[in-house]
PAZAPA-4460 file (N, C-alpha, C; in steps of 0.05 Angstrom, whole numbers, plus 32768, in hexadecimal, padded with zeros to 4 digits):
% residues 235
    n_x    n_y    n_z   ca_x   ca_y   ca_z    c_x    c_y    c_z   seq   type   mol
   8015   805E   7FCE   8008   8043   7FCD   7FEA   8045   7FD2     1      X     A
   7FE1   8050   7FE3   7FBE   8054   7FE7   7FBB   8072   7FE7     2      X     A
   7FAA   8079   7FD4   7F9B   8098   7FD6   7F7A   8096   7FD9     3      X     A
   7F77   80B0   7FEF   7F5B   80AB   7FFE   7F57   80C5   7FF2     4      X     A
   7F42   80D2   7FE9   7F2F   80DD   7FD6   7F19   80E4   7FE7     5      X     A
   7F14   80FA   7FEE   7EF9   8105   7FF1   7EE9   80E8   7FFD     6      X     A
   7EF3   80E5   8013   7EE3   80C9   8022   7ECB   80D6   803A     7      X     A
   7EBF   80CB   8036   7EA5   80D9   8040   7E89   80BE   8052     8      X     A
   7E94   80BA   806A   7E7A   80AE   806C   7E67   80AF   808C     9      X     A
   7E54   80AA   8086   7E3E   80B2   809E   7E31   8099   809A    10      X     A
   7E1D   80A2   80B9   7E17   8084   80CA   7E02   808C   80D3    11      X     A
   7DE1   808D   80C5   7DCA   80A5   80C9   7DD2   80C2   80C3    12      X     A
   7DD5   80CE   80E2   7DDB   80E6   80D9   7DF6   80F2   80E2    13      X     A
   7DFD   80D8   80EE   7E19   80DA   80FA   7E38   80DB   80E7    14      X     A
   7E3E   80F5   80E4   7E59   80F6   80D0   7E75   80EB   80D5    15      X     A
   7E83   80D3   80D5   7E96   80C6   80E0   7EAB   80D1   80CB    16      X     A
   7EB0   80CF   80B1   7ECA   80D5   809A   7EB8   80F2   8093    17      X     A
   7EC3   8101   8092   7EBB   8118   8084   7ED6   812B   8070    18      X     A
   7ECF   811E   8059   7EEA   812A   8041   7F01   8126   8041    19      X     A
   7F02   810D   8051   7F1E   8100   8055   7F39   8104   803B    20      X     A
   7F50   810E   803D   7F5C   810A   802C   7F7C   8103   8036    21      X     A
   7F7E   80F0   8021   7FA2   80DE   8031   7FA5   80D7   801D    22      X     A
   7FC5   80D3   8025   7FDD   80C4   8012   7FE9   80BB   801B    23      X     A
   7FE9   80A0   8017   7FFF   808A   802A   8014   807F   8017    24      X     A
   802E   807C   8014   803E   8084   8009   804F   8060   800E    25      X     A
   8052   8052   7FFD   805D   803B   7FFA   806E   8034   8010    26      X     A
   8073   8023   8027   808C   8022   8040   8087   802E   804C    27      X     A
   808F   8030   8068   808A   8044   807E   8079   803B   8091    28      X     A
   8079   8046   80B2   805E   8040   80C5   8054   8051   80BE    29      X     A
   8037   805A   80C1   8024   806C   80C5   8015   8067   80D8    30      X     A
   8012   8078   80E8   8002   8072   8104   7FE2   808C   8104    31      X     A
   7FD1   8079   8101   7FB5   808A   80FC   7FAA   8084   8121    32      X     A
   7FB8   80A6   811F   7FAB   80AB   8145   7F8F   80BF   8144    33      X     A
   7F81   80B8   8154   7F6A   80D6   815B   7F5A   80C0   8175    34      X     A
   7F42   80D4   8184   7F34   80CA   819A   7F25   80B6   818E    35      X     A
   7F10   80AC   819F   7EFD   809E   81A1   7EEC   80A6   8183    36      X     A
   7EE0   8096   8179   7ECC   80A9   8167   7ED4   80B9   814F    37      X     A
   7EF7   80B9   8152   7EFD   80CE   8138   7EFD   80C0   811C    38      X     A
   7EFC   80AB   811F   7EF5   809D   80FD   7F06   8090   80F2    39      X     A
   7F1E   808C   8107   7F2D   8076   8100   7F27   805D   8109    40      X     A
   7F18   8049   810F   7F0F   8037   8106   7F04   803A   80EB    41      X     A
   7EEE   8049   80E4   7EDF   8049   80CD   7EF4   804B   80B4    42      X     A
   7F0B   805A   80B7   7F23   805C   80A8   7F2C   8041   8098    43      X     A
   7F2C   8031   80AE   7F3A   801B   80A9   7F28   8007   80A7    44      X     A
   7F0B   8008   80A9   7EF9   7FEF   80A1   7EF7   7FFA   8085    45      X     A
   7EF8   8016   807D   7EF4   801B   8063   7F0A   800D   804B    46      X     A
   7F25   8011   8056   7F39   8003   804C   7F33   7FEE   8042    47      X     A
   7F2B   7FD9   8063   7F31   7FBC   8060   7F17   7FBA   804C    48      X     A
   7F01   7FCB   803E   7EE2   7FC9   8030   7ED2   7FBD   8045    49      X     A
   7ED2   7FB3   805F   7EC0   7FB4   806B   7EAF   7FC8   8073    50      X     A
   7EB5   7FE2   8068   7E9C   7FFB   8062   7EA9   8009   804B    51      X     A
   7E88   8008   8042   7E8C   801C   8023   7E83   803D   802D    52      X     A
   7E94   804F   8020   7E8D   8063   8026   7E7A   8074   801A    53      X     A
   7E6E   8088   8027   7E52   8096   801B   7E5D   80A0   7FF9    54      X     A
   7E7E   80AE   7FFE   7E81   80B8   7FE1   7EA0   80BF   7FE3    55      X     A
   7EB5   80BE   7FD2   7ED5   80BC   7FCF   7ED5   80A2   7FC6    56      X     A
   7EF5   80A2   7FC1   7EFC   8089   7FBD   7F1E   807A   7FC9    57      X     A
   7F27   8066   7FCA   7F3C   805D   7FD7   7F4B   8051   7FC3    58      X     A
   7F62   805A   7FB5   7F73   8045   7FA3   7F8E   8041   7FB1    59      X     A
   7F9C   8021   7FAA   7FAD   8016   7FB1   7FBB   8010   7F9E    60      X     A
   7FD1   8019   7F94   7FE0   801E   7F85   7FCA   801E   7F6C    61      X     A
   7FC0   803B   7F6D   7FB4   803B   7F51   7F99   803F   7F4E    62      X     A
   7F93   8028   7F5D   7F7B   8014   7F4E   7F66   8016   7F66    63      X     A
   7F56   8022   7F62   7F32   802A   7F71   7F2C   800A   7F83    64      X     A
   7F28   800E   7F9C   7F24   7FEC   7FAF   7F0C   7FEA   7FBA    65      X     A
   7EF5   7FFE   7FAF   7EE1   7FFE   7FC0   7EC2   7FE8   7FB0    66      X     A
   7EBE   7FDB   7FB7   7EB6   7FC4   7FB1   7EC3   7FB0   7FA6    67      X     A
   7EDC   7FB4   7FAD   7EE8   7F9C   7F96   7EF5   7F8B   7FB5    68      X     A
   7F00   7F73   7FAB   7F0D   7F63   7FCB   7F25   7F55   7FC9    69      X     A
   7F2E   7F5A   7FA9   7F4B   7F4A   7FAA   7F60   7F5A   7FAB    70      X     A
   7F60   7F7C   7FAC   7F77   7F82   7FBC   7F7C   7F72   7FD9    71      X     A
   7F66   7F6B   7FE7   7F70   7F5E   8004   7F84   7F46   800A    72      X     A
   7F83   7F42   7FEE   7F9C   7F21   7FE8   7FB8   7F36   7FF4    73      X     A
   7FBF   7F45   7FF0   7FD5   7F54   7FF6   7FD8   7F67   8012    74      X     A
   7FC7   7F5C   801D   7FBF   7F6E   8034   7FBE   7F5F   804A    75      X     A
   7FCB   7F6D   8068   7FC9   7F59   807E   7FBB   7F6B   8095    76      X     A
   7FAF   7F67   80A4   7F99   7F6E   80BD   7F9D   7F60   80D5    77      X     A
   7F9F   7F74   80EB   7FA5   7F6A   80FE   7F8A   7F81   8115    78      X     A
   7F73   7F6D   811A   7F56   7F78   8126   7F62   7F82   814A    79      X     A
   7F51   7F91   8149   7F5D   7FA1   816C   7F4D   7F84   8175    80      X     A
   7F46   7F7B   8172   7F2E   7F64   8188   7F3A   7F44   817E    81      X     A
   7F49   7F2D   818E   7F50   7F23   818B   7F37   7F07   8183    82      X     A
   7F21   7F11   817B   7F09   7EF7   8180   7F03   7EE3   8170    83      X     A
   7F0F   7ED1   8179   7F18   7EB8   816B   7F04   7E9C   8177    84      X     A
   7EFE   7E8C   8168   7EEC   7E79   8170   7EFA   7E6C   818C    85      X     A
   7EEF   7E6B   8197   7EF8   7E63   81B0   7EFB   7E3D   81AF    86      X     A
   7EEB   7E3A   81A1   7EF0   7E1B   819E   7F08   7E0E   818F    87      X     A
   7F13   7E1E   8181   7F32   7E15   8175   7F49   7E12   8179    88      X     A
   7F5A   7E04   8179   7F78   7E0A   8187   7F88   7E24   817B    89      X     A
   7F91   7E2B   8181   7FAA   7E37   817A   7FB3   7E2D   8156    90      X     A
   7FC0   7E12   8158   7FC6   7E0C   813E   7FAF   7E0F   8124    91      X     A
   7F99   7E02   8135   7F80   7E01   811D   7F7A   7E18   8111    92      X     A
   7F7D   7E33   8121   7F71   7E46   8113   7F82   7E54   8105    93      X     A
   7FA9   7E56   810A   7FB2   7E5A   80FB   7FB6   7E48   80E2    94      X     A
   7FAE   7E2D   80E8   7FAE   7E1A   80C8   7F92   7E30   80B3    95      X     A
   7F80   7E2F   80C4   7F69   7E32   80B8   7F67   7E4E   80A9    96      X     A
   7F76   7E66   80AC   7F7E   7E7D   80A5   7F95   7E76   8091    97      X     A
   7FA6   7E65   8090   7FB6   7E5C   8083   7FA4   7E51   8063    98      X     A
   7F93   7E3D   8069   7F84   7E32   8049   7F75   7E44   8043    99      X     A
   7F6B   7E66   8057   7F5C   7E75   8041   7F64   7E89   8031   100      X     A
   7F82   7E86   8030   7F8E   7E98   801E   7FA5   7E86   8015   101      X     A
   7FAB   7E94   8001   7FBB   7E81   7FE8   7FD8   7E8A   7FEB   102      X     A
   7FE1   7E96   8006   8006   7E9B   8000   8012   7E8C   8015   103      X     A
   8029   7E93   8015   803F   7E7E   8023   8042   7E8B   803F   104      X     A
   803C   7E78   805C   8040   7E89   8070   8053   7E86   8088   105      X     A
   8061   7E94   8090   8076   7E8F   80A2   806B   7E89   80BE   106      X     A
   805A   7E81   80BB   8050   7E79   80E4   805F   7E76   80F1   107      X     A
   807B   7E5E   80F3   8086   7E50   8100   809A   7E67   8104   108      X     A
   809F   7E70   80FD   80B3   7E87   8109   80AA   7EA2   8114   109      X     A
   808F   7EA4   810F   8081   7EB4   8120   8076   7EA9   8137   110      X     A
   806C   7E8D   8137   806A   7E81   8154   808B   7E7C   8167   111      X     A
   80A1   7E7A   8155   80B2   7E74   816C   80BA   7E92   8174   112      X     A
   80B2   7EA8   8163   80B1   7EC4   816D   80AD   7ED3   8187   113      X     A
   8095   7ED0   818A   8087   7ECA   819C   8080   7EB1   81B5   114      X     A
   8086   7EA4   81A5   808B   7E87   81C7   8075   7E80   81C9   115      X     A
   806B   7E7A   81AF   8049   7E64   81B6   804E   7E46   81AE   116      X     A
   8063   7E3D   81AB   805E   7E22   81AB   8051   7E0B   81B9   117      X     A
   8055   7E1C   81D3   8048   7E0F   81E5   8024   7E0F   81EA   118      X     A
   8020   7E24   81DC   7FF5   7E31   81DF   7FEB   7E23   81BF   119      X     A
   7FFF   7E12   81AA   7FF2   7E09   8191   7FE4   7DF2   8191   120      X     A
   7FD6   7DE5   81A7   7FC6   7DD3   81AE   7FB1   7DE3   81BA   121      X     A
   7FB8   7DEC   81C9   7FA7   7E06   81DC   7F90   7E0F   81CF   122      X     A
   7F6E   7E0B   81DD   7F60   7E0F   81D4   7F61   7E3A   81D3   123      X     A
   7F50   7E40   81BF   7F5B   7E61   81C4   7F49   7E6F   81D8   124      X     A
   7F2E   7E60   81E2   7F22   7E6F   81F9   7F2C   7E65   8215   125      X     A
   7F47   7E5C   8211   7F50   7E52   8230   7F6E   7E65   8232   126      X     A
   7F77   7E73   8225   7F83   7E84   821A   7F81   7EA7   822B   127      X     A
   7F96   7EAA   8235   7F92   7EC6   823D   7F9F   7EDC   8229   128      X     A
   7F92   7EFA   8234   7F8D   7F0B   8219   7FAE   7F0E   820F   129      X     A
   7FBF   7F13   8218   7FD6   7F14   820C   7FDE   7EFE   81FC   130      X     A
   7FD1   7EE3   8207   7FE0   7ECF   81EF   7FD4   7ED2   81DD   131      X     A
   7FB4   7ED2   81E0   7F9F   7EDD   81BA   7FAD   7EEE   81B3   132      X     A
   7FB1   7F02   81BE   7FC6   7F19   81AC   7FDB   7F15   819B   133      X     A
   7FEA   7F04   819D   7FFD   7EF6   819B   7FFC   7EE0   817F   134      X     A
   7FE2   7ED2   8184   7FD7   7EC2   8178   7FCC   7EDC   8158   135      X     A
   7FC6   7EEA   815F   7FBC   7F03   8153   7FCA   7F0F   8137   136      X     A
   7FEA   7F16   8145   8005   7F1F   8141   8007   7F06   8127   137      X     A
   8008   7EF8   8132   800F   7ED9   811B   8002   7EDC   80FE   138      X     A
   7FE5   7EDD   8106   7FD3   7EDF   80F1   7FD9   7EF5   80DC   139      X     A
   7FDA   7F11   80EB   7FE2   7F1E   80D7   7FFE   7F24   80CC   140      X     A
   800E   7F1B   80DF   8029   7F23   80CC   8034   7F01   80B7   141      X     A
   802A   7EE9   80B9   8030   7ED4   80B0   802F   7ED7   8092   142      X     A
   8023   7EEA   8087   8024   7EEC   806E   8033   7F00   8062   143      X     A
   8043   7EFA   8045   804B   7F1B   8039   803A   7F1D   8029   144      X     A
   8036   7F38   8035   8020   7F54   8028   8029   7F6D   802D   145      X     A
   8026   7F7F   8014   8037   7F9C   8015   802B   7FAE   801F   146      X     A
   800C   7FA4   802C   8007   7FB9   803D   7FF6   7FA9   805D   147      X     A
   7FF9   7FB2   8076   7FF9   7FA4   808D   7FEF   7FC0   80A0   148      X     A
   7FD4   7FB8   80AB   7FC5   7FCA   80AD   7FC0   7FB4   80D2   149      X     A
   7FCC   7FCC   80EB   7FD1   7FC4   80FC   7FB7   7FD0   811A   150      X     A
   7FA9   7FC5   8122   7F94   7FD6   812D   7F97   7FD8   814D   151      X     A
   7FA4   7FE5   8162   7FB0   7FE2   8178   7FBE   7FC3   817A   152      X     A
   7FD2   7FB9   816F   7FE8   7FA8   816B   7FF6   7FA0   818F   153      X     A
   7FF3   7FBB   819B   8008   7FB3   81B8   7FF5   7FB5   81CA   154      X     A
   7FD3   7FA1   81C7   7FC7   7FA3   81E1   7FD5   7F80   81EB   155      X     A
   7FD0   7F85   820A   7FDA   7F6F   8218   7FF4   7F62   8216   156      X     A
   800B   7F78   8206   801E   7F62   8201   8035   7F70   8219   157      X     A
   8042   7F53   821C   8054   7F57   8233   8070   7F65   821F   158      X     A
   807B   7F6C   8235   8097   7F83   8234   80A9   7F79   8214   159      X     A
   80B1   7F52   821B   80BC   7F47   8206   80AD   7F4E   81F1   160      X     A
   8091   7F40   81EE   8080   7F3E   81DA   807F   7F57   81CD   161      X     A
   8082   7F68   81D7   807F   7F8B   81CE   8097   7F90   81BF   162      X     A
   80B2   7F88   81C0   80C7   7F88   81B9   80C2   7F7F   81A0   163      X     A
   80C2   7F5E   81A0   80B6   7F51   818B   80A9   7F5D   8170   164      X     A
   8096   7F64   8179   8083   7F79   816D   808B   7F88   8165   165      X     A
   809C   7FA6   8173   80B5   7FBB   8164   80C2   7FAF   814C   166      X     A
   80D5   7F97   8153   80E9   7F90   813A   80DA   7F7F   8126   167      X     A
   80B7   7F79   8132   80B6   7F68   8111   80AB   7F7F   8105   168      X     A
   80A2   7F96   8110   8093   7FB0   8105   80A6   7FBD   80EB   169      X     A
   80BC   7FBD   80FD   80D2   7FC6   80EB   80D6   7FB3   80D7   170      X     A
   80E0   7FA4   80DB   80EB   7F8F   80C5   80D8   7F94   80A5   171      X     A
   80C4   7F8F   80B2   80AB   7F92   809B   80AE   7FA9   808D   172      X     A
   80B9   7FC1   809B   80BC   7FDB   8091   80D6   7FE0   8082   173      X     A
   80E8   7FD7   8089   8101   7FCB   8074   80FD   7FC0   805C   174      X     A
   80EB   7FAE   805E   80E6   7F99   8046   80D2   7FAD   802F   175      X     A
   80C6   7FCC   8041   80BE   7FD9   8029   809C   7FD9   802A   176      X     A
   8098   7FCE   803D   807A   7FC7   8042   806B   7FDD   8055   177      X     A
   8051   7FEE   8054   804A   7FFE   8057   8034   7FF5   8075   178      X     A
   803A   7FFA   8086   802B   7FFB   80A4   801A   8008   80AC   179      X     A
   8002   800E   80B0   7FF5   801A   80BC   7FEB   8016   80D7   180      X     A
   7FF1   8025   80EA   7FEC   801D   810E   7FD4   8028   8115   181      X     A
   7FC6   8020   8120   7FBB   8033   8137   7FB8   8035   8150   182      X     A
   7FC3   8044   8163   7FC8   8034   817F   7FBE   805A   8196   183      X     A
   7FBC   8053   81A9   7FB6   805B   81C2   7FD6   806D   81D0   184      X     A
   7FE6   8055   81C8   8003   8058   81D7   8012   8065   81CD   185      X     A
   8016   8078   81D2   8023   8096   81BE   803D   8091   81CB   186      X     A
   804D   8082   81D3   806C   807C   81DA   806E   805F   81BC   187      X     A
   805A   804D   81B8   8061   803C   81A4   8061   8053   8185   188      X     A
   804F   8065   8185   8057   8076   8175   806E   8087   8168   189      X     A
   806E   808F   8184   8088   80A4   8186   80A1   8093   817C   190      X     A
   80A8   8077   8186   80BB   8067   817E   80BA   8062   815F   191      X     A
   8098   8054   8159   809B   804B   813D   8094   8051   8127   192      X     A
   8089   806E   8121   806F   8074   810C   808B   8085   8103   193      X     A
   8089   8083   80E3   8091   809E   80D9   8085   80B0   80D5   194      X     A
   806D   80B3   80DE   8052   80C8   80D1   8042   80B5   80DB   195      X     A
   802E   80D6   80E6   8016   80D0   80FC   7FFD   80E2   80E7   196      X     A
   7FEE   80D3   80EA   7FD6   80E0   80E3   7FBD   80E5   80F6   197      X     A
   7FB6   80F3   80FE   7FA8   8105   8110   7F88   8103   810A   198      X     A
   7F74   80F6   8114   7F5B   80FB   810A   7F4E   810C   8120   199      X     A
   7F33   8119   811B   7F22   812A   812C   7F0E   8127   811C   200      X     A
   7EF6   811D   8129   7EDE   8122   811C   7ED7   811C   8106   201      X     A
   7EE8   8103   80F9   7EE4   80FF   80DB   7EF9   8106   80C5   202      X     A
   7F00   811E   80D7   7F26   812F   80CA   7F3A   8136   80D5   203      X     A
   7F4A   813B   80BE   7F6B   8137   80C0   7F70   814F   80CC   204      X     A
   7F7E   814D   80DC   7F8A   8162   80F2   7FAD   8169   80F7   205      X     A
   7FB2   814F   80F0   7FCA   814D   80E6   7FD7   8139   80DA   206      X     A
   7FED   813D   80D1   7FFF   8127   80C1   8016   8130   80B3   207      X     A
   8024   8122   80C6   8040   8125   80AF   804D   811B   80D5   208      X     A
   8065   811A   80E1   8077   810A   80E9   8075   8117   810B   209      X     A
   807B   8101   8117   807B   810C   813B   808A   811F   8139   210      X     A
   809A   8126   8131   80AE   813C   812F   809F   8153   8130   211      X     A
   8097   8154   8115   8082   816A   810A   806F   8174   811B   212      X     A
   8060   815E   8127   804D   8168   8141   8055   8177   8156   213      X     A
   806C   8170   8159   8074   8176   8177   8080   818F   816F   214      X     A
   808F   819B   815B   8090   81B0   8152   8080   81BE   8154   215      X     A
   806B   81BA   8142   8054   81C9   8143   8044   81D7   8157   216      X     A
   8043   81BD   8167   8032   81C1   8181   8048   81D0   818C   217      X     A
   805F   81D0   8195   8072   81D1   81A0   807E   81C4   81C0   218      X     A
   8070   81AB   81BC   8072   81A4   81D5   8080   8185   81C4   219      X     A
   8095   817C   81DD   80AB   816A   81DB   809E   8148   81DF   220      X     A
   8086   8147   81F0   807B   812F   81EE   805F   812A   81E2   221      X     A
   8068   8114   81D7   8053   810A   81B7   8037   810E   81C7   222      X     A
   8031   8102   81DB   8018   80F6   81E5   800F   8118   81F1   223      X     A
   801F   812B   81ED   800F   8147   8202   800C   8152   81EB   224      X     A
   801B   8151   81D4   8016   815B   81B7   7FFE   8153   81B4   225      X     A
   7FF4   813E   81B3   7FE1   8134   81A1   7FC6   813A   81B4   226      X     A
   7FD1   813F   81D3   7FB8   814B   81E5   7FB5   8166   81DB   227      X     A
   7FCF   816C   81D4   7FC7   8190   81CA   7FB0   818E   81B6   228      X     A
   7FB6   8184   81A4   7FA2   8182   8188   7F89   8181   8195   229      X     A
   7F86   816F   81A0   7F6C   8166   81A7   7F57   817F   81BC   230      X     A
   7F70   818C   81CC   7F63   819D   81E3   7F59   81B9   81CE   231      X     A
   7F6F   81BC   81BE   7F65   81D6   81A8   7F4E   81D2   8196   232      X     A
   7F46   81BC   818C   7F2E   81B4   817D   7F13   81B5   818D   233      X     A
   7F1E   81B1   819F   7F00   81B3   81AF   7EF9   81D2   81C5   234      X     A
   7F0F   81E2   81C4   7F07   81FC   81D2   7EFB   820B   81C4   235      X     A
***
């Protein structure tokens, strides 16, 4: 479904993607892990075209997306930063996300999902961080789109809400729709990703399945695996 090409980009003299190459494969989680700085953000602003890259290219089923903006009709985003006008309720801003795109959206069953019926009057700067999150969750999963591009998804959410979150992750992945995570919490991993992709410094370090890592590395927990990678790259 998306092939990344010789992706290449810098920030002065600072090298963030350096020869990136991937294949993301129609259905499935994919969970894009690495430290601070390794270029997964830049990964995924490149995706969403909010950065063009110095030189490669990105196709989605096919077809080259780099200046272009109506693959994003098919595409759902869910921002690590919940920052939402503070002056809006709850309802208003999911109406208002609602009239700027042209498909059909399930809100009401993602609000009774979650248990906001009660915060849809609710201005959103009176709002604590787990309910924005929440409020967040709505936005991006309310629409179908075959690809759902997830950017730390389980900050602030309580035990239920995290649950929540697991089975609509899945569901989506049933229906054939392609996920991409990126998260901190290498136990939401270990549970949900079929394949982890590994960044360092711009590059791929690994990829292909927690299994595989832990093999490799030979160690049995995901999160000391993935310290291994990281402790060997830098000695």
């Amino acid at each position: 479904m998306i092939e990344i090409k010789d992706l290449h980009k810098k920030y002065g003299k600072l090298t963030v993607l350096d020869g990136l190459e991937l294949e993301f494969k129609k259905g499935g989680i994919l969970a894009i892990l690495g430290p601070n700085g390794s270029g997964k953000t830049t990964l995924i602003k490149c995706l969403l075209g909010m950065v063009i890259p110095n030189k490669g290219n990105i196709t989605i089923n096919g077809k080259s997306v780099l200046k272009k903006w109506e693959y994003r009709n098919n595409l759902n985003y869910l921002p690590q930063i919940a920052n939402f006008p503070s002056n809006l309720s709850v309802i208003e801003l999911i109406n208002m996300v609602k009239n700027l795109r042209s498909k059909q959206s399930n809100e009401q069953e993602l609000i009774s999902l979650f248990g906001l019926e009660e915060f849809l009057k609710k201005k959103l700067g009176n709002l604590s961080g787990g309910t924005k999150q929440k409020v967040n969750l709505i936005l991006a999963f309310m629409f179908d789109s075959d690809l759902i591009i997830l950017d730390e998804p389980t900050t602030g959410l309580d035990p239920i809400s995290l649950i929540h979150l697991k089975d609509l992750i899945r569901k989506e992945r049933v229906k054939g729709k392609t996920i991409l995570i990126t998260t901190h919490i290498m136990s939401f991993v270990d549970e949900m990703a079929d394949e982890i992709v590994f960044l360092l410094d711009g590059k791929i370090y690994f990829n292909g399945s927690g299994e595989a890592l832990k093999k490799q590395t030979k160690i049995d927990d995901l999160e000391r695996a993935i310290a291994s990678l990281i402790s060997k790259h830098y000695v």
